[in-house]
N, C-alpha and C positions, 0 to 999 in steps of 0.2 A: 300283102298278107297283113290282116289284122284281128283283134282279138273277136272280131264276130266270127270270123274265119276259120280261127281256131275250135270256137266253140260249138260251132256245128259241127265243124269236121268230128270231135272229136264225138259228140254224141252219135251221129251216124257211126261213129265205130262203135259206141259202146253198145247199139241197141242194132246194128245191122242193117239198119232200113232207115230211109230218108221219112215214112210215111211216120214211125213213132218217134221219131228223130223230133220234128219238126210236131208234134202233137207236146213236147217233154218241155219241149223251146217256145212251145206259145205260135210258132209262126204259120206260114202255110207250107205246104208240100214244094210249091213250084218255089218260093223263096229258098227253101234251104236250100233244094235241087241246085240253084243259081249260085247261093257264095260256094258250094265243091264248087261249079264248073268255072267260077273265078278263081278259085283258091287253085286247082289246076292248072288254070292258063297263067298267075303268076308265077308257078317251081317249074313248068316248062314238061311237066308230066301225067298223065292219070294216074292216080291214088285210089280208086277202084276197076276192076273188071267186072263188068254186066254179063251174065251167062244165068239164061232163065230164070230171067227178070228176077237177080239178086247181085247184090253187090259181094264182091269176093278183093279187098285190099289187098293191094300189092305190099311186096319187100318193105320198102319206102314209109308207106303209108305207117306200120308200128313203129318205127325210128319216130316217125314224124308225132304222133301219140302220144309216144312218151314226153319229147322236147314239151307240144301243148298242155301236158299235164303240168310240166313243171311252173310254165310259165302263168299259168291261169290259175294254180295252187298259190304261190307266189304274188301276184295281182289280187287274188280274196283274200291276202294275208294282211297284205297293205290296206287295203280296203278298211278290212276288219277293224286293224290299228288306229288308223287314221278317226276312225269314226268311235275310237274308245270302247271297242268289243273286248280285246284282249290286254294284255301286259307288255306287246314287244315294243311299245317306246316306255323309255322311264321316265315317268312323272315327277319332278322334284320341282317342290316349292321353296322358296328361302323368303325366308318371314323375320323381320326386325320389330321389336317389340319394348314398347317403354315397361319396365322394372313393374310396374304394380300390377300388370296384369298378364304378366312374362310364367308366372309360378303355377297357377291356377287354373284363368278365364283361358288363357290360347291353349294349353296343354289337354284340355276336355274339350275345345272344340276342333282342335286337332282331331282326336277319337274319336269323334264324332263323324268328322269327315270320312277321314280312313273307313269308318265303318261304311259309309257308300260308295267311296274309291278305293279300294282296299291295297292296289298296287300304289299310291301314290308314297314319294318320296319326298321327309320334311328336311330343312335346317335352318334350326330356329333359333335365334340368337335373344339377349337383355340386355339393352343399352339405354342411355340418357336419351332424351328426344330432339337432343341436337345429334348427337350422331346418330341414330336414325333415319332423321333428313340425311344429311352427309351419305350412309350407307344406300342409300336410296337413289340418291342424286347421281352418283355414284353406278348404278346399276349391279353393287353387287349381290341387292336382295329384290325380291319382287317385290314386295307387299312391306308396306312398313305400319304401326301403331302409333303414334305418339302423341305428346299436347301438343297444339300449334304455336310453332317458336317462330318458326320467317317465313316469308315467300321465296319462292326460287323459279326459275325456268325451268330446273330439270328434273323439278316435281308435279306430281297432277297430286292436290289435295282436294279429298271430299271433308272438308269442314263440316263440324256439329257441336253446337254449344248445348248444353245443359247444366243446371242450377246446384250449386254447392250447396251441405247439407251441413248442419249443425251440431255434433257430438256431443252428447252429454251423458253422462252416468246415470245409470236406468232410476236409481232413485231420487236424482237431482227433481227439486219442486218446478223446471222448466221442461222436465221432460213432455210431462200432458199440455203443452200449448199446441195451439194447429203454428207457429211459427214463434222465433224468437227473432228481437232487434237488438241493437247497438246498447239502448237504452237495458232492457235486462240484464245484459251480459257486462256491463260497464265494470272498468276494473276486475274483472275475476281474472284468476290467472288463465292464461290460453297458449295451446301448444299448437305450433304453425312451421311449414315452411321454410325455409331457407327466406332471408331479408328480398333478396330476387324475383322470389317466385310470386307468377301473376297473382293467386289467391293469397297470399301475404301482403303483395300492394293492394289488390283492390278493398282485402280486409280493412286493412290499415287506412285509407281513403275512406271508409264506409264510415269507421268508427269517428275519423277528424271532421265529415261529416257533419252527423250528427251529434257533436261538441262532447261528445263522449272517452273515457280512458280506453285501448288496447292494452292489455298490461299482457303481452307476449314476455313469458317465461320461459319458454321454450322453442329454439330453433333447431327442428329435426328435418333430415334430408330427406326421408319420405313419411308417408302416413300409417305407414305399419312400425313405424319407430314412434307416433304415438298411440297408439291404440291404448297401452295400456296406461298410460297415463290419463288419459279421458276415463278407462275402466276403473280405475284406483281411485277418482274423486280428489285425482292431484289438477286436471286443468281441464276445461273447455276445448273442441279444435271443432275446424271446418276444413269437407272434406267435399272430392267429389262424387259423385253418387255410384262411379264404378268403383272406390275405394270402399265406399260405403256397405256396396254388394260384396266385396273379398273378405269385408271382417265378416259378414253376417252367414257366409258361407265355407268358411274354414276357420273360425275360432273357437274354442272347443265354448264356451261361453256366451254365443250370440246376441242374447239378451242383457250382456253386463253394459251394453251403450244404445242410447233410443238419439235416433236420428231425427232430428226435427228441420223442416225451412227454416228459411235465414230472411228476414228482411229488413232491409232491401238485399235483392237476390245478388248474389254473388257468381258471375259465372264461370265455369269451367269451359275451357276449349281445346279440344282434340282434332285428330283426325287421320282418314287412311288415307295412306302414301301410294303411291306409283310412279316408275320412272315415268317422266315428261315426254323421252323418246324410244321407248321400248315394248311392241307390243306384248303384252300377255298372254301365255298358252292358254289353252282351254280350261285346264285343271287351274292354273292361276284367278282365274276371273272366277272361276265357280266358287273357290275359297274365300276371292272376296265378295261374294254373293252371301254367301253363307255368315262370314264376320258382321255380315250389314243385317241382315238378320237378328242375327243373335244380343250385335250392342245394342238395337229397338226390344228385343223382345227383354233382355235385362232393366231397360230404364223403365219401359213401359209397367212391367210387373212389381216394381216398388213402391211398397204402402205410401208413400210422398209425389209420389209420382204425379199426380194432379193438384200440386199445389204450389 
């Protein structure tokens, strides 16, 4: 007995006759004819009587019916599932997310998603981009954001660098350059970084350089602890250009800071996480299909953006 078996059988019940049976099922008359008379000789019984030339089910045969409904109800269900028709498996994605783009960027693309998966289940965490890695390595989140801090084995990173951008106060007389250097900016005060972080050393490198002052005034843990002092005309920062997009997209002021290149270019290094030994569900990879989307289609749309 098997599910082709069933499924004849059970359309010959619904419809009476092997001849619209087997027209409903696509097959020929003597095929379906065949799985009854297998389906028979496996229960050890006939399941119809023939009495001028119609089929008439025995006892058995609606017992039998029912079970086929259930189980072939059940088998379209999985089907269905499996294949992302319905809701009966729960989708839940766990997403690790460095701080600058935890608020904003992942929260609207979140919504976004949801709005084509609509059953899908998040939990989204804001952490540093060493724990991140860690949480990732770790397997307690699928997907992670972060800067790239180390390598590891028990991450898959897709690496992507892109060019740190130069803040300056919309009225500063550096705002209209197509870029600024070391040399314009010598000596002003500038707000940066923690002493650690990669764009605080490679700034500080750039500026020793070209035999130039960094007079960092300020050492702030992220880049929305300076924002407003760049807006205020208290200091200089360099940031990176998905920083760049957060102020220009949720400060009620947008135009109080004109971002300019930086040369020589400064880089920024990120990247999306995956466990090293864990495959991804479907809904996982779509989401991060969709993240790899949306960080191109952010860089790519910034007035800087080819420069």
């Amino acid at each position: 007995m098997n599910l082709w078996h069933l499924t004849a059988f059970r359309e010959v019940m619904r419809t009476n006759s092997v001849t619209k049976a087997a027209q409903n099922l696509g097959r020929t008359q003597p095929a379906v004819s065949n799985c009854i008379a297998s389906l028979e000789d496996d229960i050890g019984y006939r399941l119809f009587e023939r009495r001028n030339g119609r089929l008439h089910p025995v006892p058995e045969a609606q017992y039998l019916l029912a079970e086929a409904d259930d189980i072939l109800g059940r088998v379209g269900s999985l089907e269905r599932t499996m294949k992302g028709i319905d809701s009966a498996i729960p989708n839940q994605v766990r997403l690790a997310c460095m701080p600058v783009l935890s608020e904003f960027f992942m929260p609207r693309l979140i919504a976004r998603f949801v709005a084509k998966h609509p059953h899908t289940r998040f939990l989204s965490i804001s952490a540093s981009s060493p724990v991140v890695y860690e949480q990732v390595a770790a397997q307690q989140f699928d997907i992670g954001l972060a800067e790239m801090v180390s390598e590891s084995d028990l991450v898959d990173t897709e690496p992507r660098e892109v060019e740190c951008v130069c803040a300056l106060p919309k009225d500063d007389p550096l705002a209209g350059l197509d870029y600024v250097t070391p040399q314009d900016l010598d000596g002003r005060p500038c707000a940066t970084f923690l002493e650690n972080h990669f764009i605080a050393r490679q700034l500080r490198d750039s500026f020793d350089a070209a035999g130039r002052t960094l007079n960092v005034q300020f050492h702030m843990q992220n880049g929305a602890a300076q924002y407003s002092l760049v807006a205020s005309n208290v200091a200089f920062g360099v940031f990176s250009p998905l920083s760049a997009w957060i102020f220009q997209n949720t400060n009620a002021e947008p135009d109080s800071i004109r971002f300019v290149p930086l040369r020589p270019a400064i880089q920024y290094r990120y990247a999306i996480l995956t466990p090293a030994h864990k495959t991804l569900s479907q809904v996982a990879q779509s989401f991060v299909k969709d993240l790899r989307t949306e960080l191109d289609s952010i860089l790519s749309d910034r007035p800087d953006a080819g420069c």
